[in-house]
N, C-alpha and C positions, 0 to 999 in steps of 0.2 A: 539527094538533098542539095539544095541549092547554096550557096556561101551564105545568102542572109537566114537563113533558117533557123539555124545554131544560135545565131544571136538575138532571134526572136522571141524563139523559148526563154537565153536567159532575163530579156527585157520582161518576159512574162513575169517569171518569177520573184524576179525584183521590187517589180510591181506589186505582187500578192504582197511579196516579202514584209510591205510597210503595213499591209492593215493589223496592227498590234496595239496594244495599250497606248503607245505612246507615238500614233500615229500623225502623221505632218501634213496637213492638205496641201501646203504651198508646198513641200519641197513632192510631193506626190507630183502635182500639177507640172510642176516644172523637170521634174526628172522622165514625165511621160513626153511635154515639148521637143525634149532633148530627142528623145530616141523616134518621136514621128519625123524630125529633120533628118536624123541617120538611118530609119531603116527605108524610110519612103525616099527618098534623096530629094527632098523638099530644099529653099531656097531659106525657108523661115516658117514658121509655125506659131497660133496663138491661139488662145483659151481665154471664153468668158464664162460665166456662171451668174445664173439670175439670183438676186435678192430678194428679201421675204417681199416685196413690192414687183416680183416680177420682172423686173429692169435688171438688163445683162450689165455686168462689171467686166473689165479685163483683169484677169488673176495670174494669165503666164502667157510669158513671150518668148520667143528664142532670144531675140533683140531689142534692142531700145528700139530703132525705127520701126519694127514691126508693133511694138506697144502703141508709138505715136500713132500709128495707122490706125490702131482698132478702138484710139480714143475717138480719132478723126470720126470713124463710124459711128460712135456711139454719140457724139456729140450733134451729126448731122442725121440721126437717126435715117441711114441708110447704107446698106451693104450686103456682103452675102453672108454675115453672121448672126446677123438682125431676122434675113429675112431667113435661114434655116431655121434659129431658133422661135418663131413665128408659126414657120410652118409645120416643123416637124420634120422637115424632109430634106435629105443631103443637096447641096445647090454644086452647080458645078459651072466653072466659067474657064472655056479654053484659049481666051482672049481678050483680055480685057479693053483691047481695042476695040470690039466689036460692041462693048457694056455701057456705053456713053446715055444710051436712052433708058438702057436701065438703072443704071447707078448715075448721075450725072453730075453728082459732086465729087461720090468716093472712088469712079475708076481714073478720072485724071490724077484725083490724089496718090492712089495705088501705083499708077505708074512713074509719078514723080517719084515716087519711091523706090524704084526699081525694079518693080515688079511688074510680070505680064500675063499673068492667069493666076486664078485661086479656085479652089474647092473650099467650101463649108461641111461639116457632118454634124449630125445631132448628139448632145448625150442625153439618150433619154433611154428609160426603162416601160416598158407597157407601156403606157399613155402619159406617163410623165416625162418631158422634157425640162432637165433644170440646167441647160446651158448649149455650147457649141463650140466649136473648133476648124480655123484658119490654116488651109494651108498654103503656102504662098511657092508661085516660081517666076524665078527671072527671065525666063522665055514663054510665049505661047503652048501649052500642053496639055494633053490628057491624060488623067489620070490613070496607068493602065488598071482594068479589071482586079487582076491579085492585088495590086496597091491598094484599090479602094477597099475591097476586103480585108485588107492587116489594118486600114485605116478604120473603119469601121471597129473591127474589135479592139483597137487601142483606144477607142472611143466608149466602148462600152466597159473594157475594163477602168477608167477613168467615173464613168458613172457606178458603177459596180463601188468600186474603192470609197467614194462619196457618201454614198447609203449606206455602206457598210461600219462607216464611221459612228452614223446615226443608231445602230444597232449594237453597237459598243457602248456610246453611250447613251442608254435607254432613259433615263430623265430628260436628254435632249427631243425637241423636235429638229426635221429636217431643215426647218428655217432657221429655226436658234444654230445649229453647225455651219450652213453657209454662212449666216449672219456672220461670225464668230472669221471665217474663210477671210470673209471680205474686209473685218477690222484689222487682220492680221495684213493683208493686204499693203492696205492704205501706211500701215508699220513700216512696210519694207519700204515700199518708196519711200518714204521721207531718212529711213537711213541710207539708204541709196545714193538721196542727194547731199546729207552732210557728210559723207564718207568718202564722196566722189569730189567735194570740195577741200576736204582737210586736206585729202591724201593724193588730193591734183587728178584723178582716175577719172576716164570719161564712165559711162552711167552701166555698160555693160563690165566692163570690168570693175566697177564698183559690187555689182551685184556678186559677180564669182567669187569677190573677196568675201562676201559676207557668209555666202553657200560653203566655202574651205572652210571659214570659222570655226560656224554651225558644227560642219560634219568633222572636222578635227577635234572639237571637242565633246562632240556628244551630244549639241542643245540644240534643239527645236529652232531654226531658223526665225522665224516669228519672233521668238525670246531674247534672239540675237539682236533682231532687228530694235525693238522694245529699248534693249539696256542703252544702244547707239545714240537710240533718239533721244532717252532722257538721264546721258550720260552717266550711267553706272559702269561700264565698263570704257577702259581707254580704247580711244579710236586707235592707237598708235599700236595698241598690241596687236589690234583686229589684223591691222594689215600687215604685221611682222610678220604674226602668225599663218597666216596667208599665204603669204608671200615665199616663206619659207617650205611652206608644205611643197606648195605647185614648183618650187627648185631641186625639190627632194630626188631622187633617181628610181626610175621607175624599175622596177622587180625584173 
């Protein structure tokens, strides 16, 4: 058994872990980013998901610049998240240098960004695709074979987790849960950005503050974000709280 094996299983399980009553899409979405950056030893990682109009959103980043990038894409309607989600089928680029005639806006963007190759994969079940996933490196590379394979299944159990939500809750359609995904969404950013303003924090550690909240106290990220924006809860605990956890000593 190889060293990442162990920790694949327990990412596995982790994963199943959330589809419960009181399941989180976002923190789902972003807990599964985290771990294709750590188990693929990716650069950066990101996640859209189409809305009831078909049109992909960005729902999870590793990072702020990686967010910026995959608005860049969606805004100039071109890239490899677009065009997997389009097709159906994993796109794979070992050089983004080489990409200029096919992407001609978003590989120069990508690279100012730091990055020099990307893979896409589909989440899709049978014939339904309702999204896709970025995965970014800072050098020239292929994806090896077994990578694309654990890449693949963390993509499906990410679709899996989504529909299964749907099937929990059975008054919902599959639109009305993304729909709902994507309001939650749009939440976080904007507490992101008055969090990351109060409390001087650039955008990605704004988010980590709001994620320790969340999970210190038990609430749905989403709800967290919600109370930020329409000040129910003090900004100033958010980040005590926070702040305090991630000082805490580890076990």
């Amino acid at each position: 058994m190889t060293t990442r094996e162990p920790r694949l299983a327990e990412t596995f399980v982790e994963l199943a872990d959330t589809l419960v009553d009181d399941f989180d899409v976002i923190e789902f979405l972003h807990v599964l980013i985290a771990r294709c950056v750590e188990l693929l030893e990716v650069t950066a990682a990101g996640l859209m998901l189409a809305d009831g109009h078909g049109e992909l959103r960005v729902m999870a980043s590793s990072t702020e610049r990686t967010r910026m990038l995959e608005l860049f894409e969606l805004q100039n309607e071109e890239g490899p998240c677009l065009e997997c989600y389009r097709s159906g089928a994993p796109i794979d680029c070992a050089d983004l240098d080489a990409a200029e005639s096919r992407w001609p806006r978003f590989a120069p963007e990508a690279r100012a960004a730091g990055f020099r190759a990307v893979q896409a994969l589909p989440l899709r079940l049978r014939r339904a695709t309702i999204g896709a996933f970025n995965l970014f490196h800072s050098e020239p590379r292929v994806l090896p074979p077994n990578d694309f394979l654990v890449a693949q299944a963390l993509a499906d159990v990410a679709t899996i987790g989504i529909l299964q939500e749907q099937m929990i809750r059975e008054a919902q359609t599959t639109t009305g849960q993304l729909q709902t995904a994507l309001d939650s969404r749009v939440a976080i950013e904007q507490a992101k950005g008055v969090l990351a303003e109060r409390s001087k924090l650039d955008m990605d550690a704004a988010f980590e503050t709001l994620r320790v909240f969340a999970r210190n106290g038990q609430h749905k990220l989403s709800e967290v974000a919600r109370a930020v924006v329409n000040g129910t809860i003090d900004i100033d605990d958010v980040a005590k709280v926070a702040v305090r956890t991630r000082n805490e000593p580890t076990a």
